[in-house]
C-alpha positions, 0 to 999 in steps of 0.5 A: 454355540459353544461360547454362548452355552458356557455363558449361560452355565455362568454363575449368576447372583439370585436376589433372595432378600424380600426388601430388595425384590421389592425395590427391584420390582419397583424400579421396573414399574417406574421404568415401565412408566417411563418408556410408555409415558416419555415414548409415548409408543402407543401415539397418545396426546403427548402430555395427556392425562389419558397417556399419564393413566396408562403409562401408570397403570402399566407401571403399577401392572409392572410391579404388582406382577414382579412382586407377586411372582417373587413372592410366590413362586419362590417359595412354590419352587425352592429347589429351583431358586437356589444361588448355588445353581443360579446361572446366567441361563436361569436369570435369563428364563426368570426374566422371560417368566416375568414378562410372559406374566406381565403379558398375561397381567396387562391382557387381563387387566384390558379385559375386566377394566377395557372391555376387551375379549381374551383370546389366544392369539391377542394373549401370544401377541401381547407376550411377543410384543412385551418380549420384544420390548422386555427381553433385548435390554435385559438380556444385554443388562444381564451379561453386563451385568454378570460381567461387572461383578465378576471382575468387580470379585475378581478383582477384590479378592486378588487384593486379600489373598496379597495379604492373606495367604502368605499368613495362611499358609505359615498358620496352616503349618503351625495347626499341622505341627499342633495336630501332630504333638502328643498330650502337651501345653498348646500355646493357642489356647482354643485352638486344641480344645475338643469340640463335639458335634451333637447329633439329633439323637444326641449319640452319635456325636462327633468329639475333634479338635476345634483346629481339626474342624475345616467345615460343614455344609448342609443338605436338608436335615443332614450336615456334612463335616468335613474334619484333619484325621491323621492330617488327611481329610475326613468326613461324617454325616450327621443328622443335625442343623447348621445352626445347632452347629452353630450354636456348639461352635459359638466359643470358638470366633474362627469358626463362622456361618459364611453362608446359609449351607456352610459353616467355616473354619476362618482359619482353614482358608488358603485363598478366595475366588471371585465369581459374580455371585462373591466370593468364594472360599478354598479351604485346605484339601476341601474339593469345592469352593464354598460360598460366601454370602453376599451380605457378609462381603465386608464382614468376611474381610475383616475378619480374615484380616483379623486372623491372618494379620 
């Protein structure tokens, strides 16, 4: 039991992007199609053009109920579709919301268009019946799944940090010897230069060095900055966006929007993790790693590189 309760804390990647739900939704209708056109398991004329009816029907039910459940409860519920709490667990009660909706979609739809009559009991064993159908393959699909990317990142990330913590952590040294030097010519130009963080009431801002920045992260209106002060680790919270953030930090190419909560100091990695949502980042003395966005894989390669030839 135990085992089975840490696979399902695991993180699990949740799809956000509208155009990608979309081609998920679709891909299960055509797979619905096919089970109930190529099985046949409702024992219609194979071939016919009432089996070729359902197994359509069925399939456009599929994908009209997964489309509409992305659509709305997403937005209805934020706080619960968030991929920095997604887990196997989660992806695993998503999926088992998806079929008891398509259980219900189906039973609708045999009453207006069949002429069936709804009841409790044929609603239940509908569920049952598509959970038997549903739910088997994708939890298998799901820990697969999970399993895959985590050595997929995993892996790729073993093959970065070979190249960039050796240079991370000589850069680190070089920053920390800047912090420490009084009032003289810097020969990393921007590097020194102060950066200050406006709040939404434009008073209390926050003036470092843009070397000193490590991150920010967000949590509703506020942002919290993570900073060096005496070469330790400093914190503030403002009341302000990351994209306000963003948009005081464009002049400096080492600080980055990774992900839609965190803005980095590419300079600041000490190394990545892998899990199956990505990458993840450890920053110097920050006690959580910090997400990457999926969409932002190759691009956060490259830059790395860029940084820590």
């Amino acid at each position: 039991m135990k085992r089975i309760s840490q696979l399902f804390k695991k993180p699990y990647p949740l799809e956000e992007r509208k155009p990608a739900q979309l081609k998920l939704a679709l891909l299960f209708g055509v797979v619905v199609f096919l089970f109930i056109f190529i099985l046949n398991p409702f024992g219609q004329m194979p071939g016919s053009k009432a089996l070729f009816t359902n197994a359509s029907v069925a399939g456009a039910l599929t994908f009209f109920t997964i489309t509409l459940n992305f659509f709305l409860l997403f937005p209805i519920f934020p706080r619960f579709f968030k991929e920095e709490k997604w887990t196997v667990g989660r992806e695993l009660v998503w999926t088992f919301i998806i079929i008891i909706s398509i259980a219900t979609v189906n039973m609708l739809a045999g009453v207006l268009f069949g002429g069936g009559r709804f009841s409790m009991s044929s609603w239940i064993q509908m569920i049952f019946y598509t959970s038997i159908i549903g739910i088997a393959p994708a939890a298998v699909s799901i820990i697969l799944n999970q399993q895959r990317l985590l050595k997929k990142y995993k892996n790729e990330a073993a093959v970065i940090n070979e190249t960039i913590v050796p240079a991370v952590e000589e850069n680190l040294s070089t920053v920390e010897k800047l912090l420490t030097t009084v009032n003289e010519p810097k020969p990393l130009g921007a590097i020194t230069d102060l950066l200050t963080i406006v709040a939404e009431n434009e008073k209390d801002n926050l003036t470092i060095t843009a070397a000193s920045f490590l991150a920010a992260t967000s949590a509703d209106n506020y942002v919290k900055i993570f900073f060096l002060q005496d070469n330790k680790l400093a914190t503030a919270v403002m009341r302000t966006t990351l994209k306000k953030l963003e948009e005081n930090t464009i002049s400096y190419p080492q600080i980055f929007r990774i992900h839609r909560t965190a803005l980095v100091n590419l300079t600041a990695v000490k190394k990545l993790t892998g899990t199956a949502q990505g990458y993840r980042l450890i920053l110097d003395l920050l006690p959580d790693e910090i997400p990457v966005s999926r969409s932002l894989n190759s691009v956060i390669k490259e830059k790395l590189a860029s940084i820590h030839p």
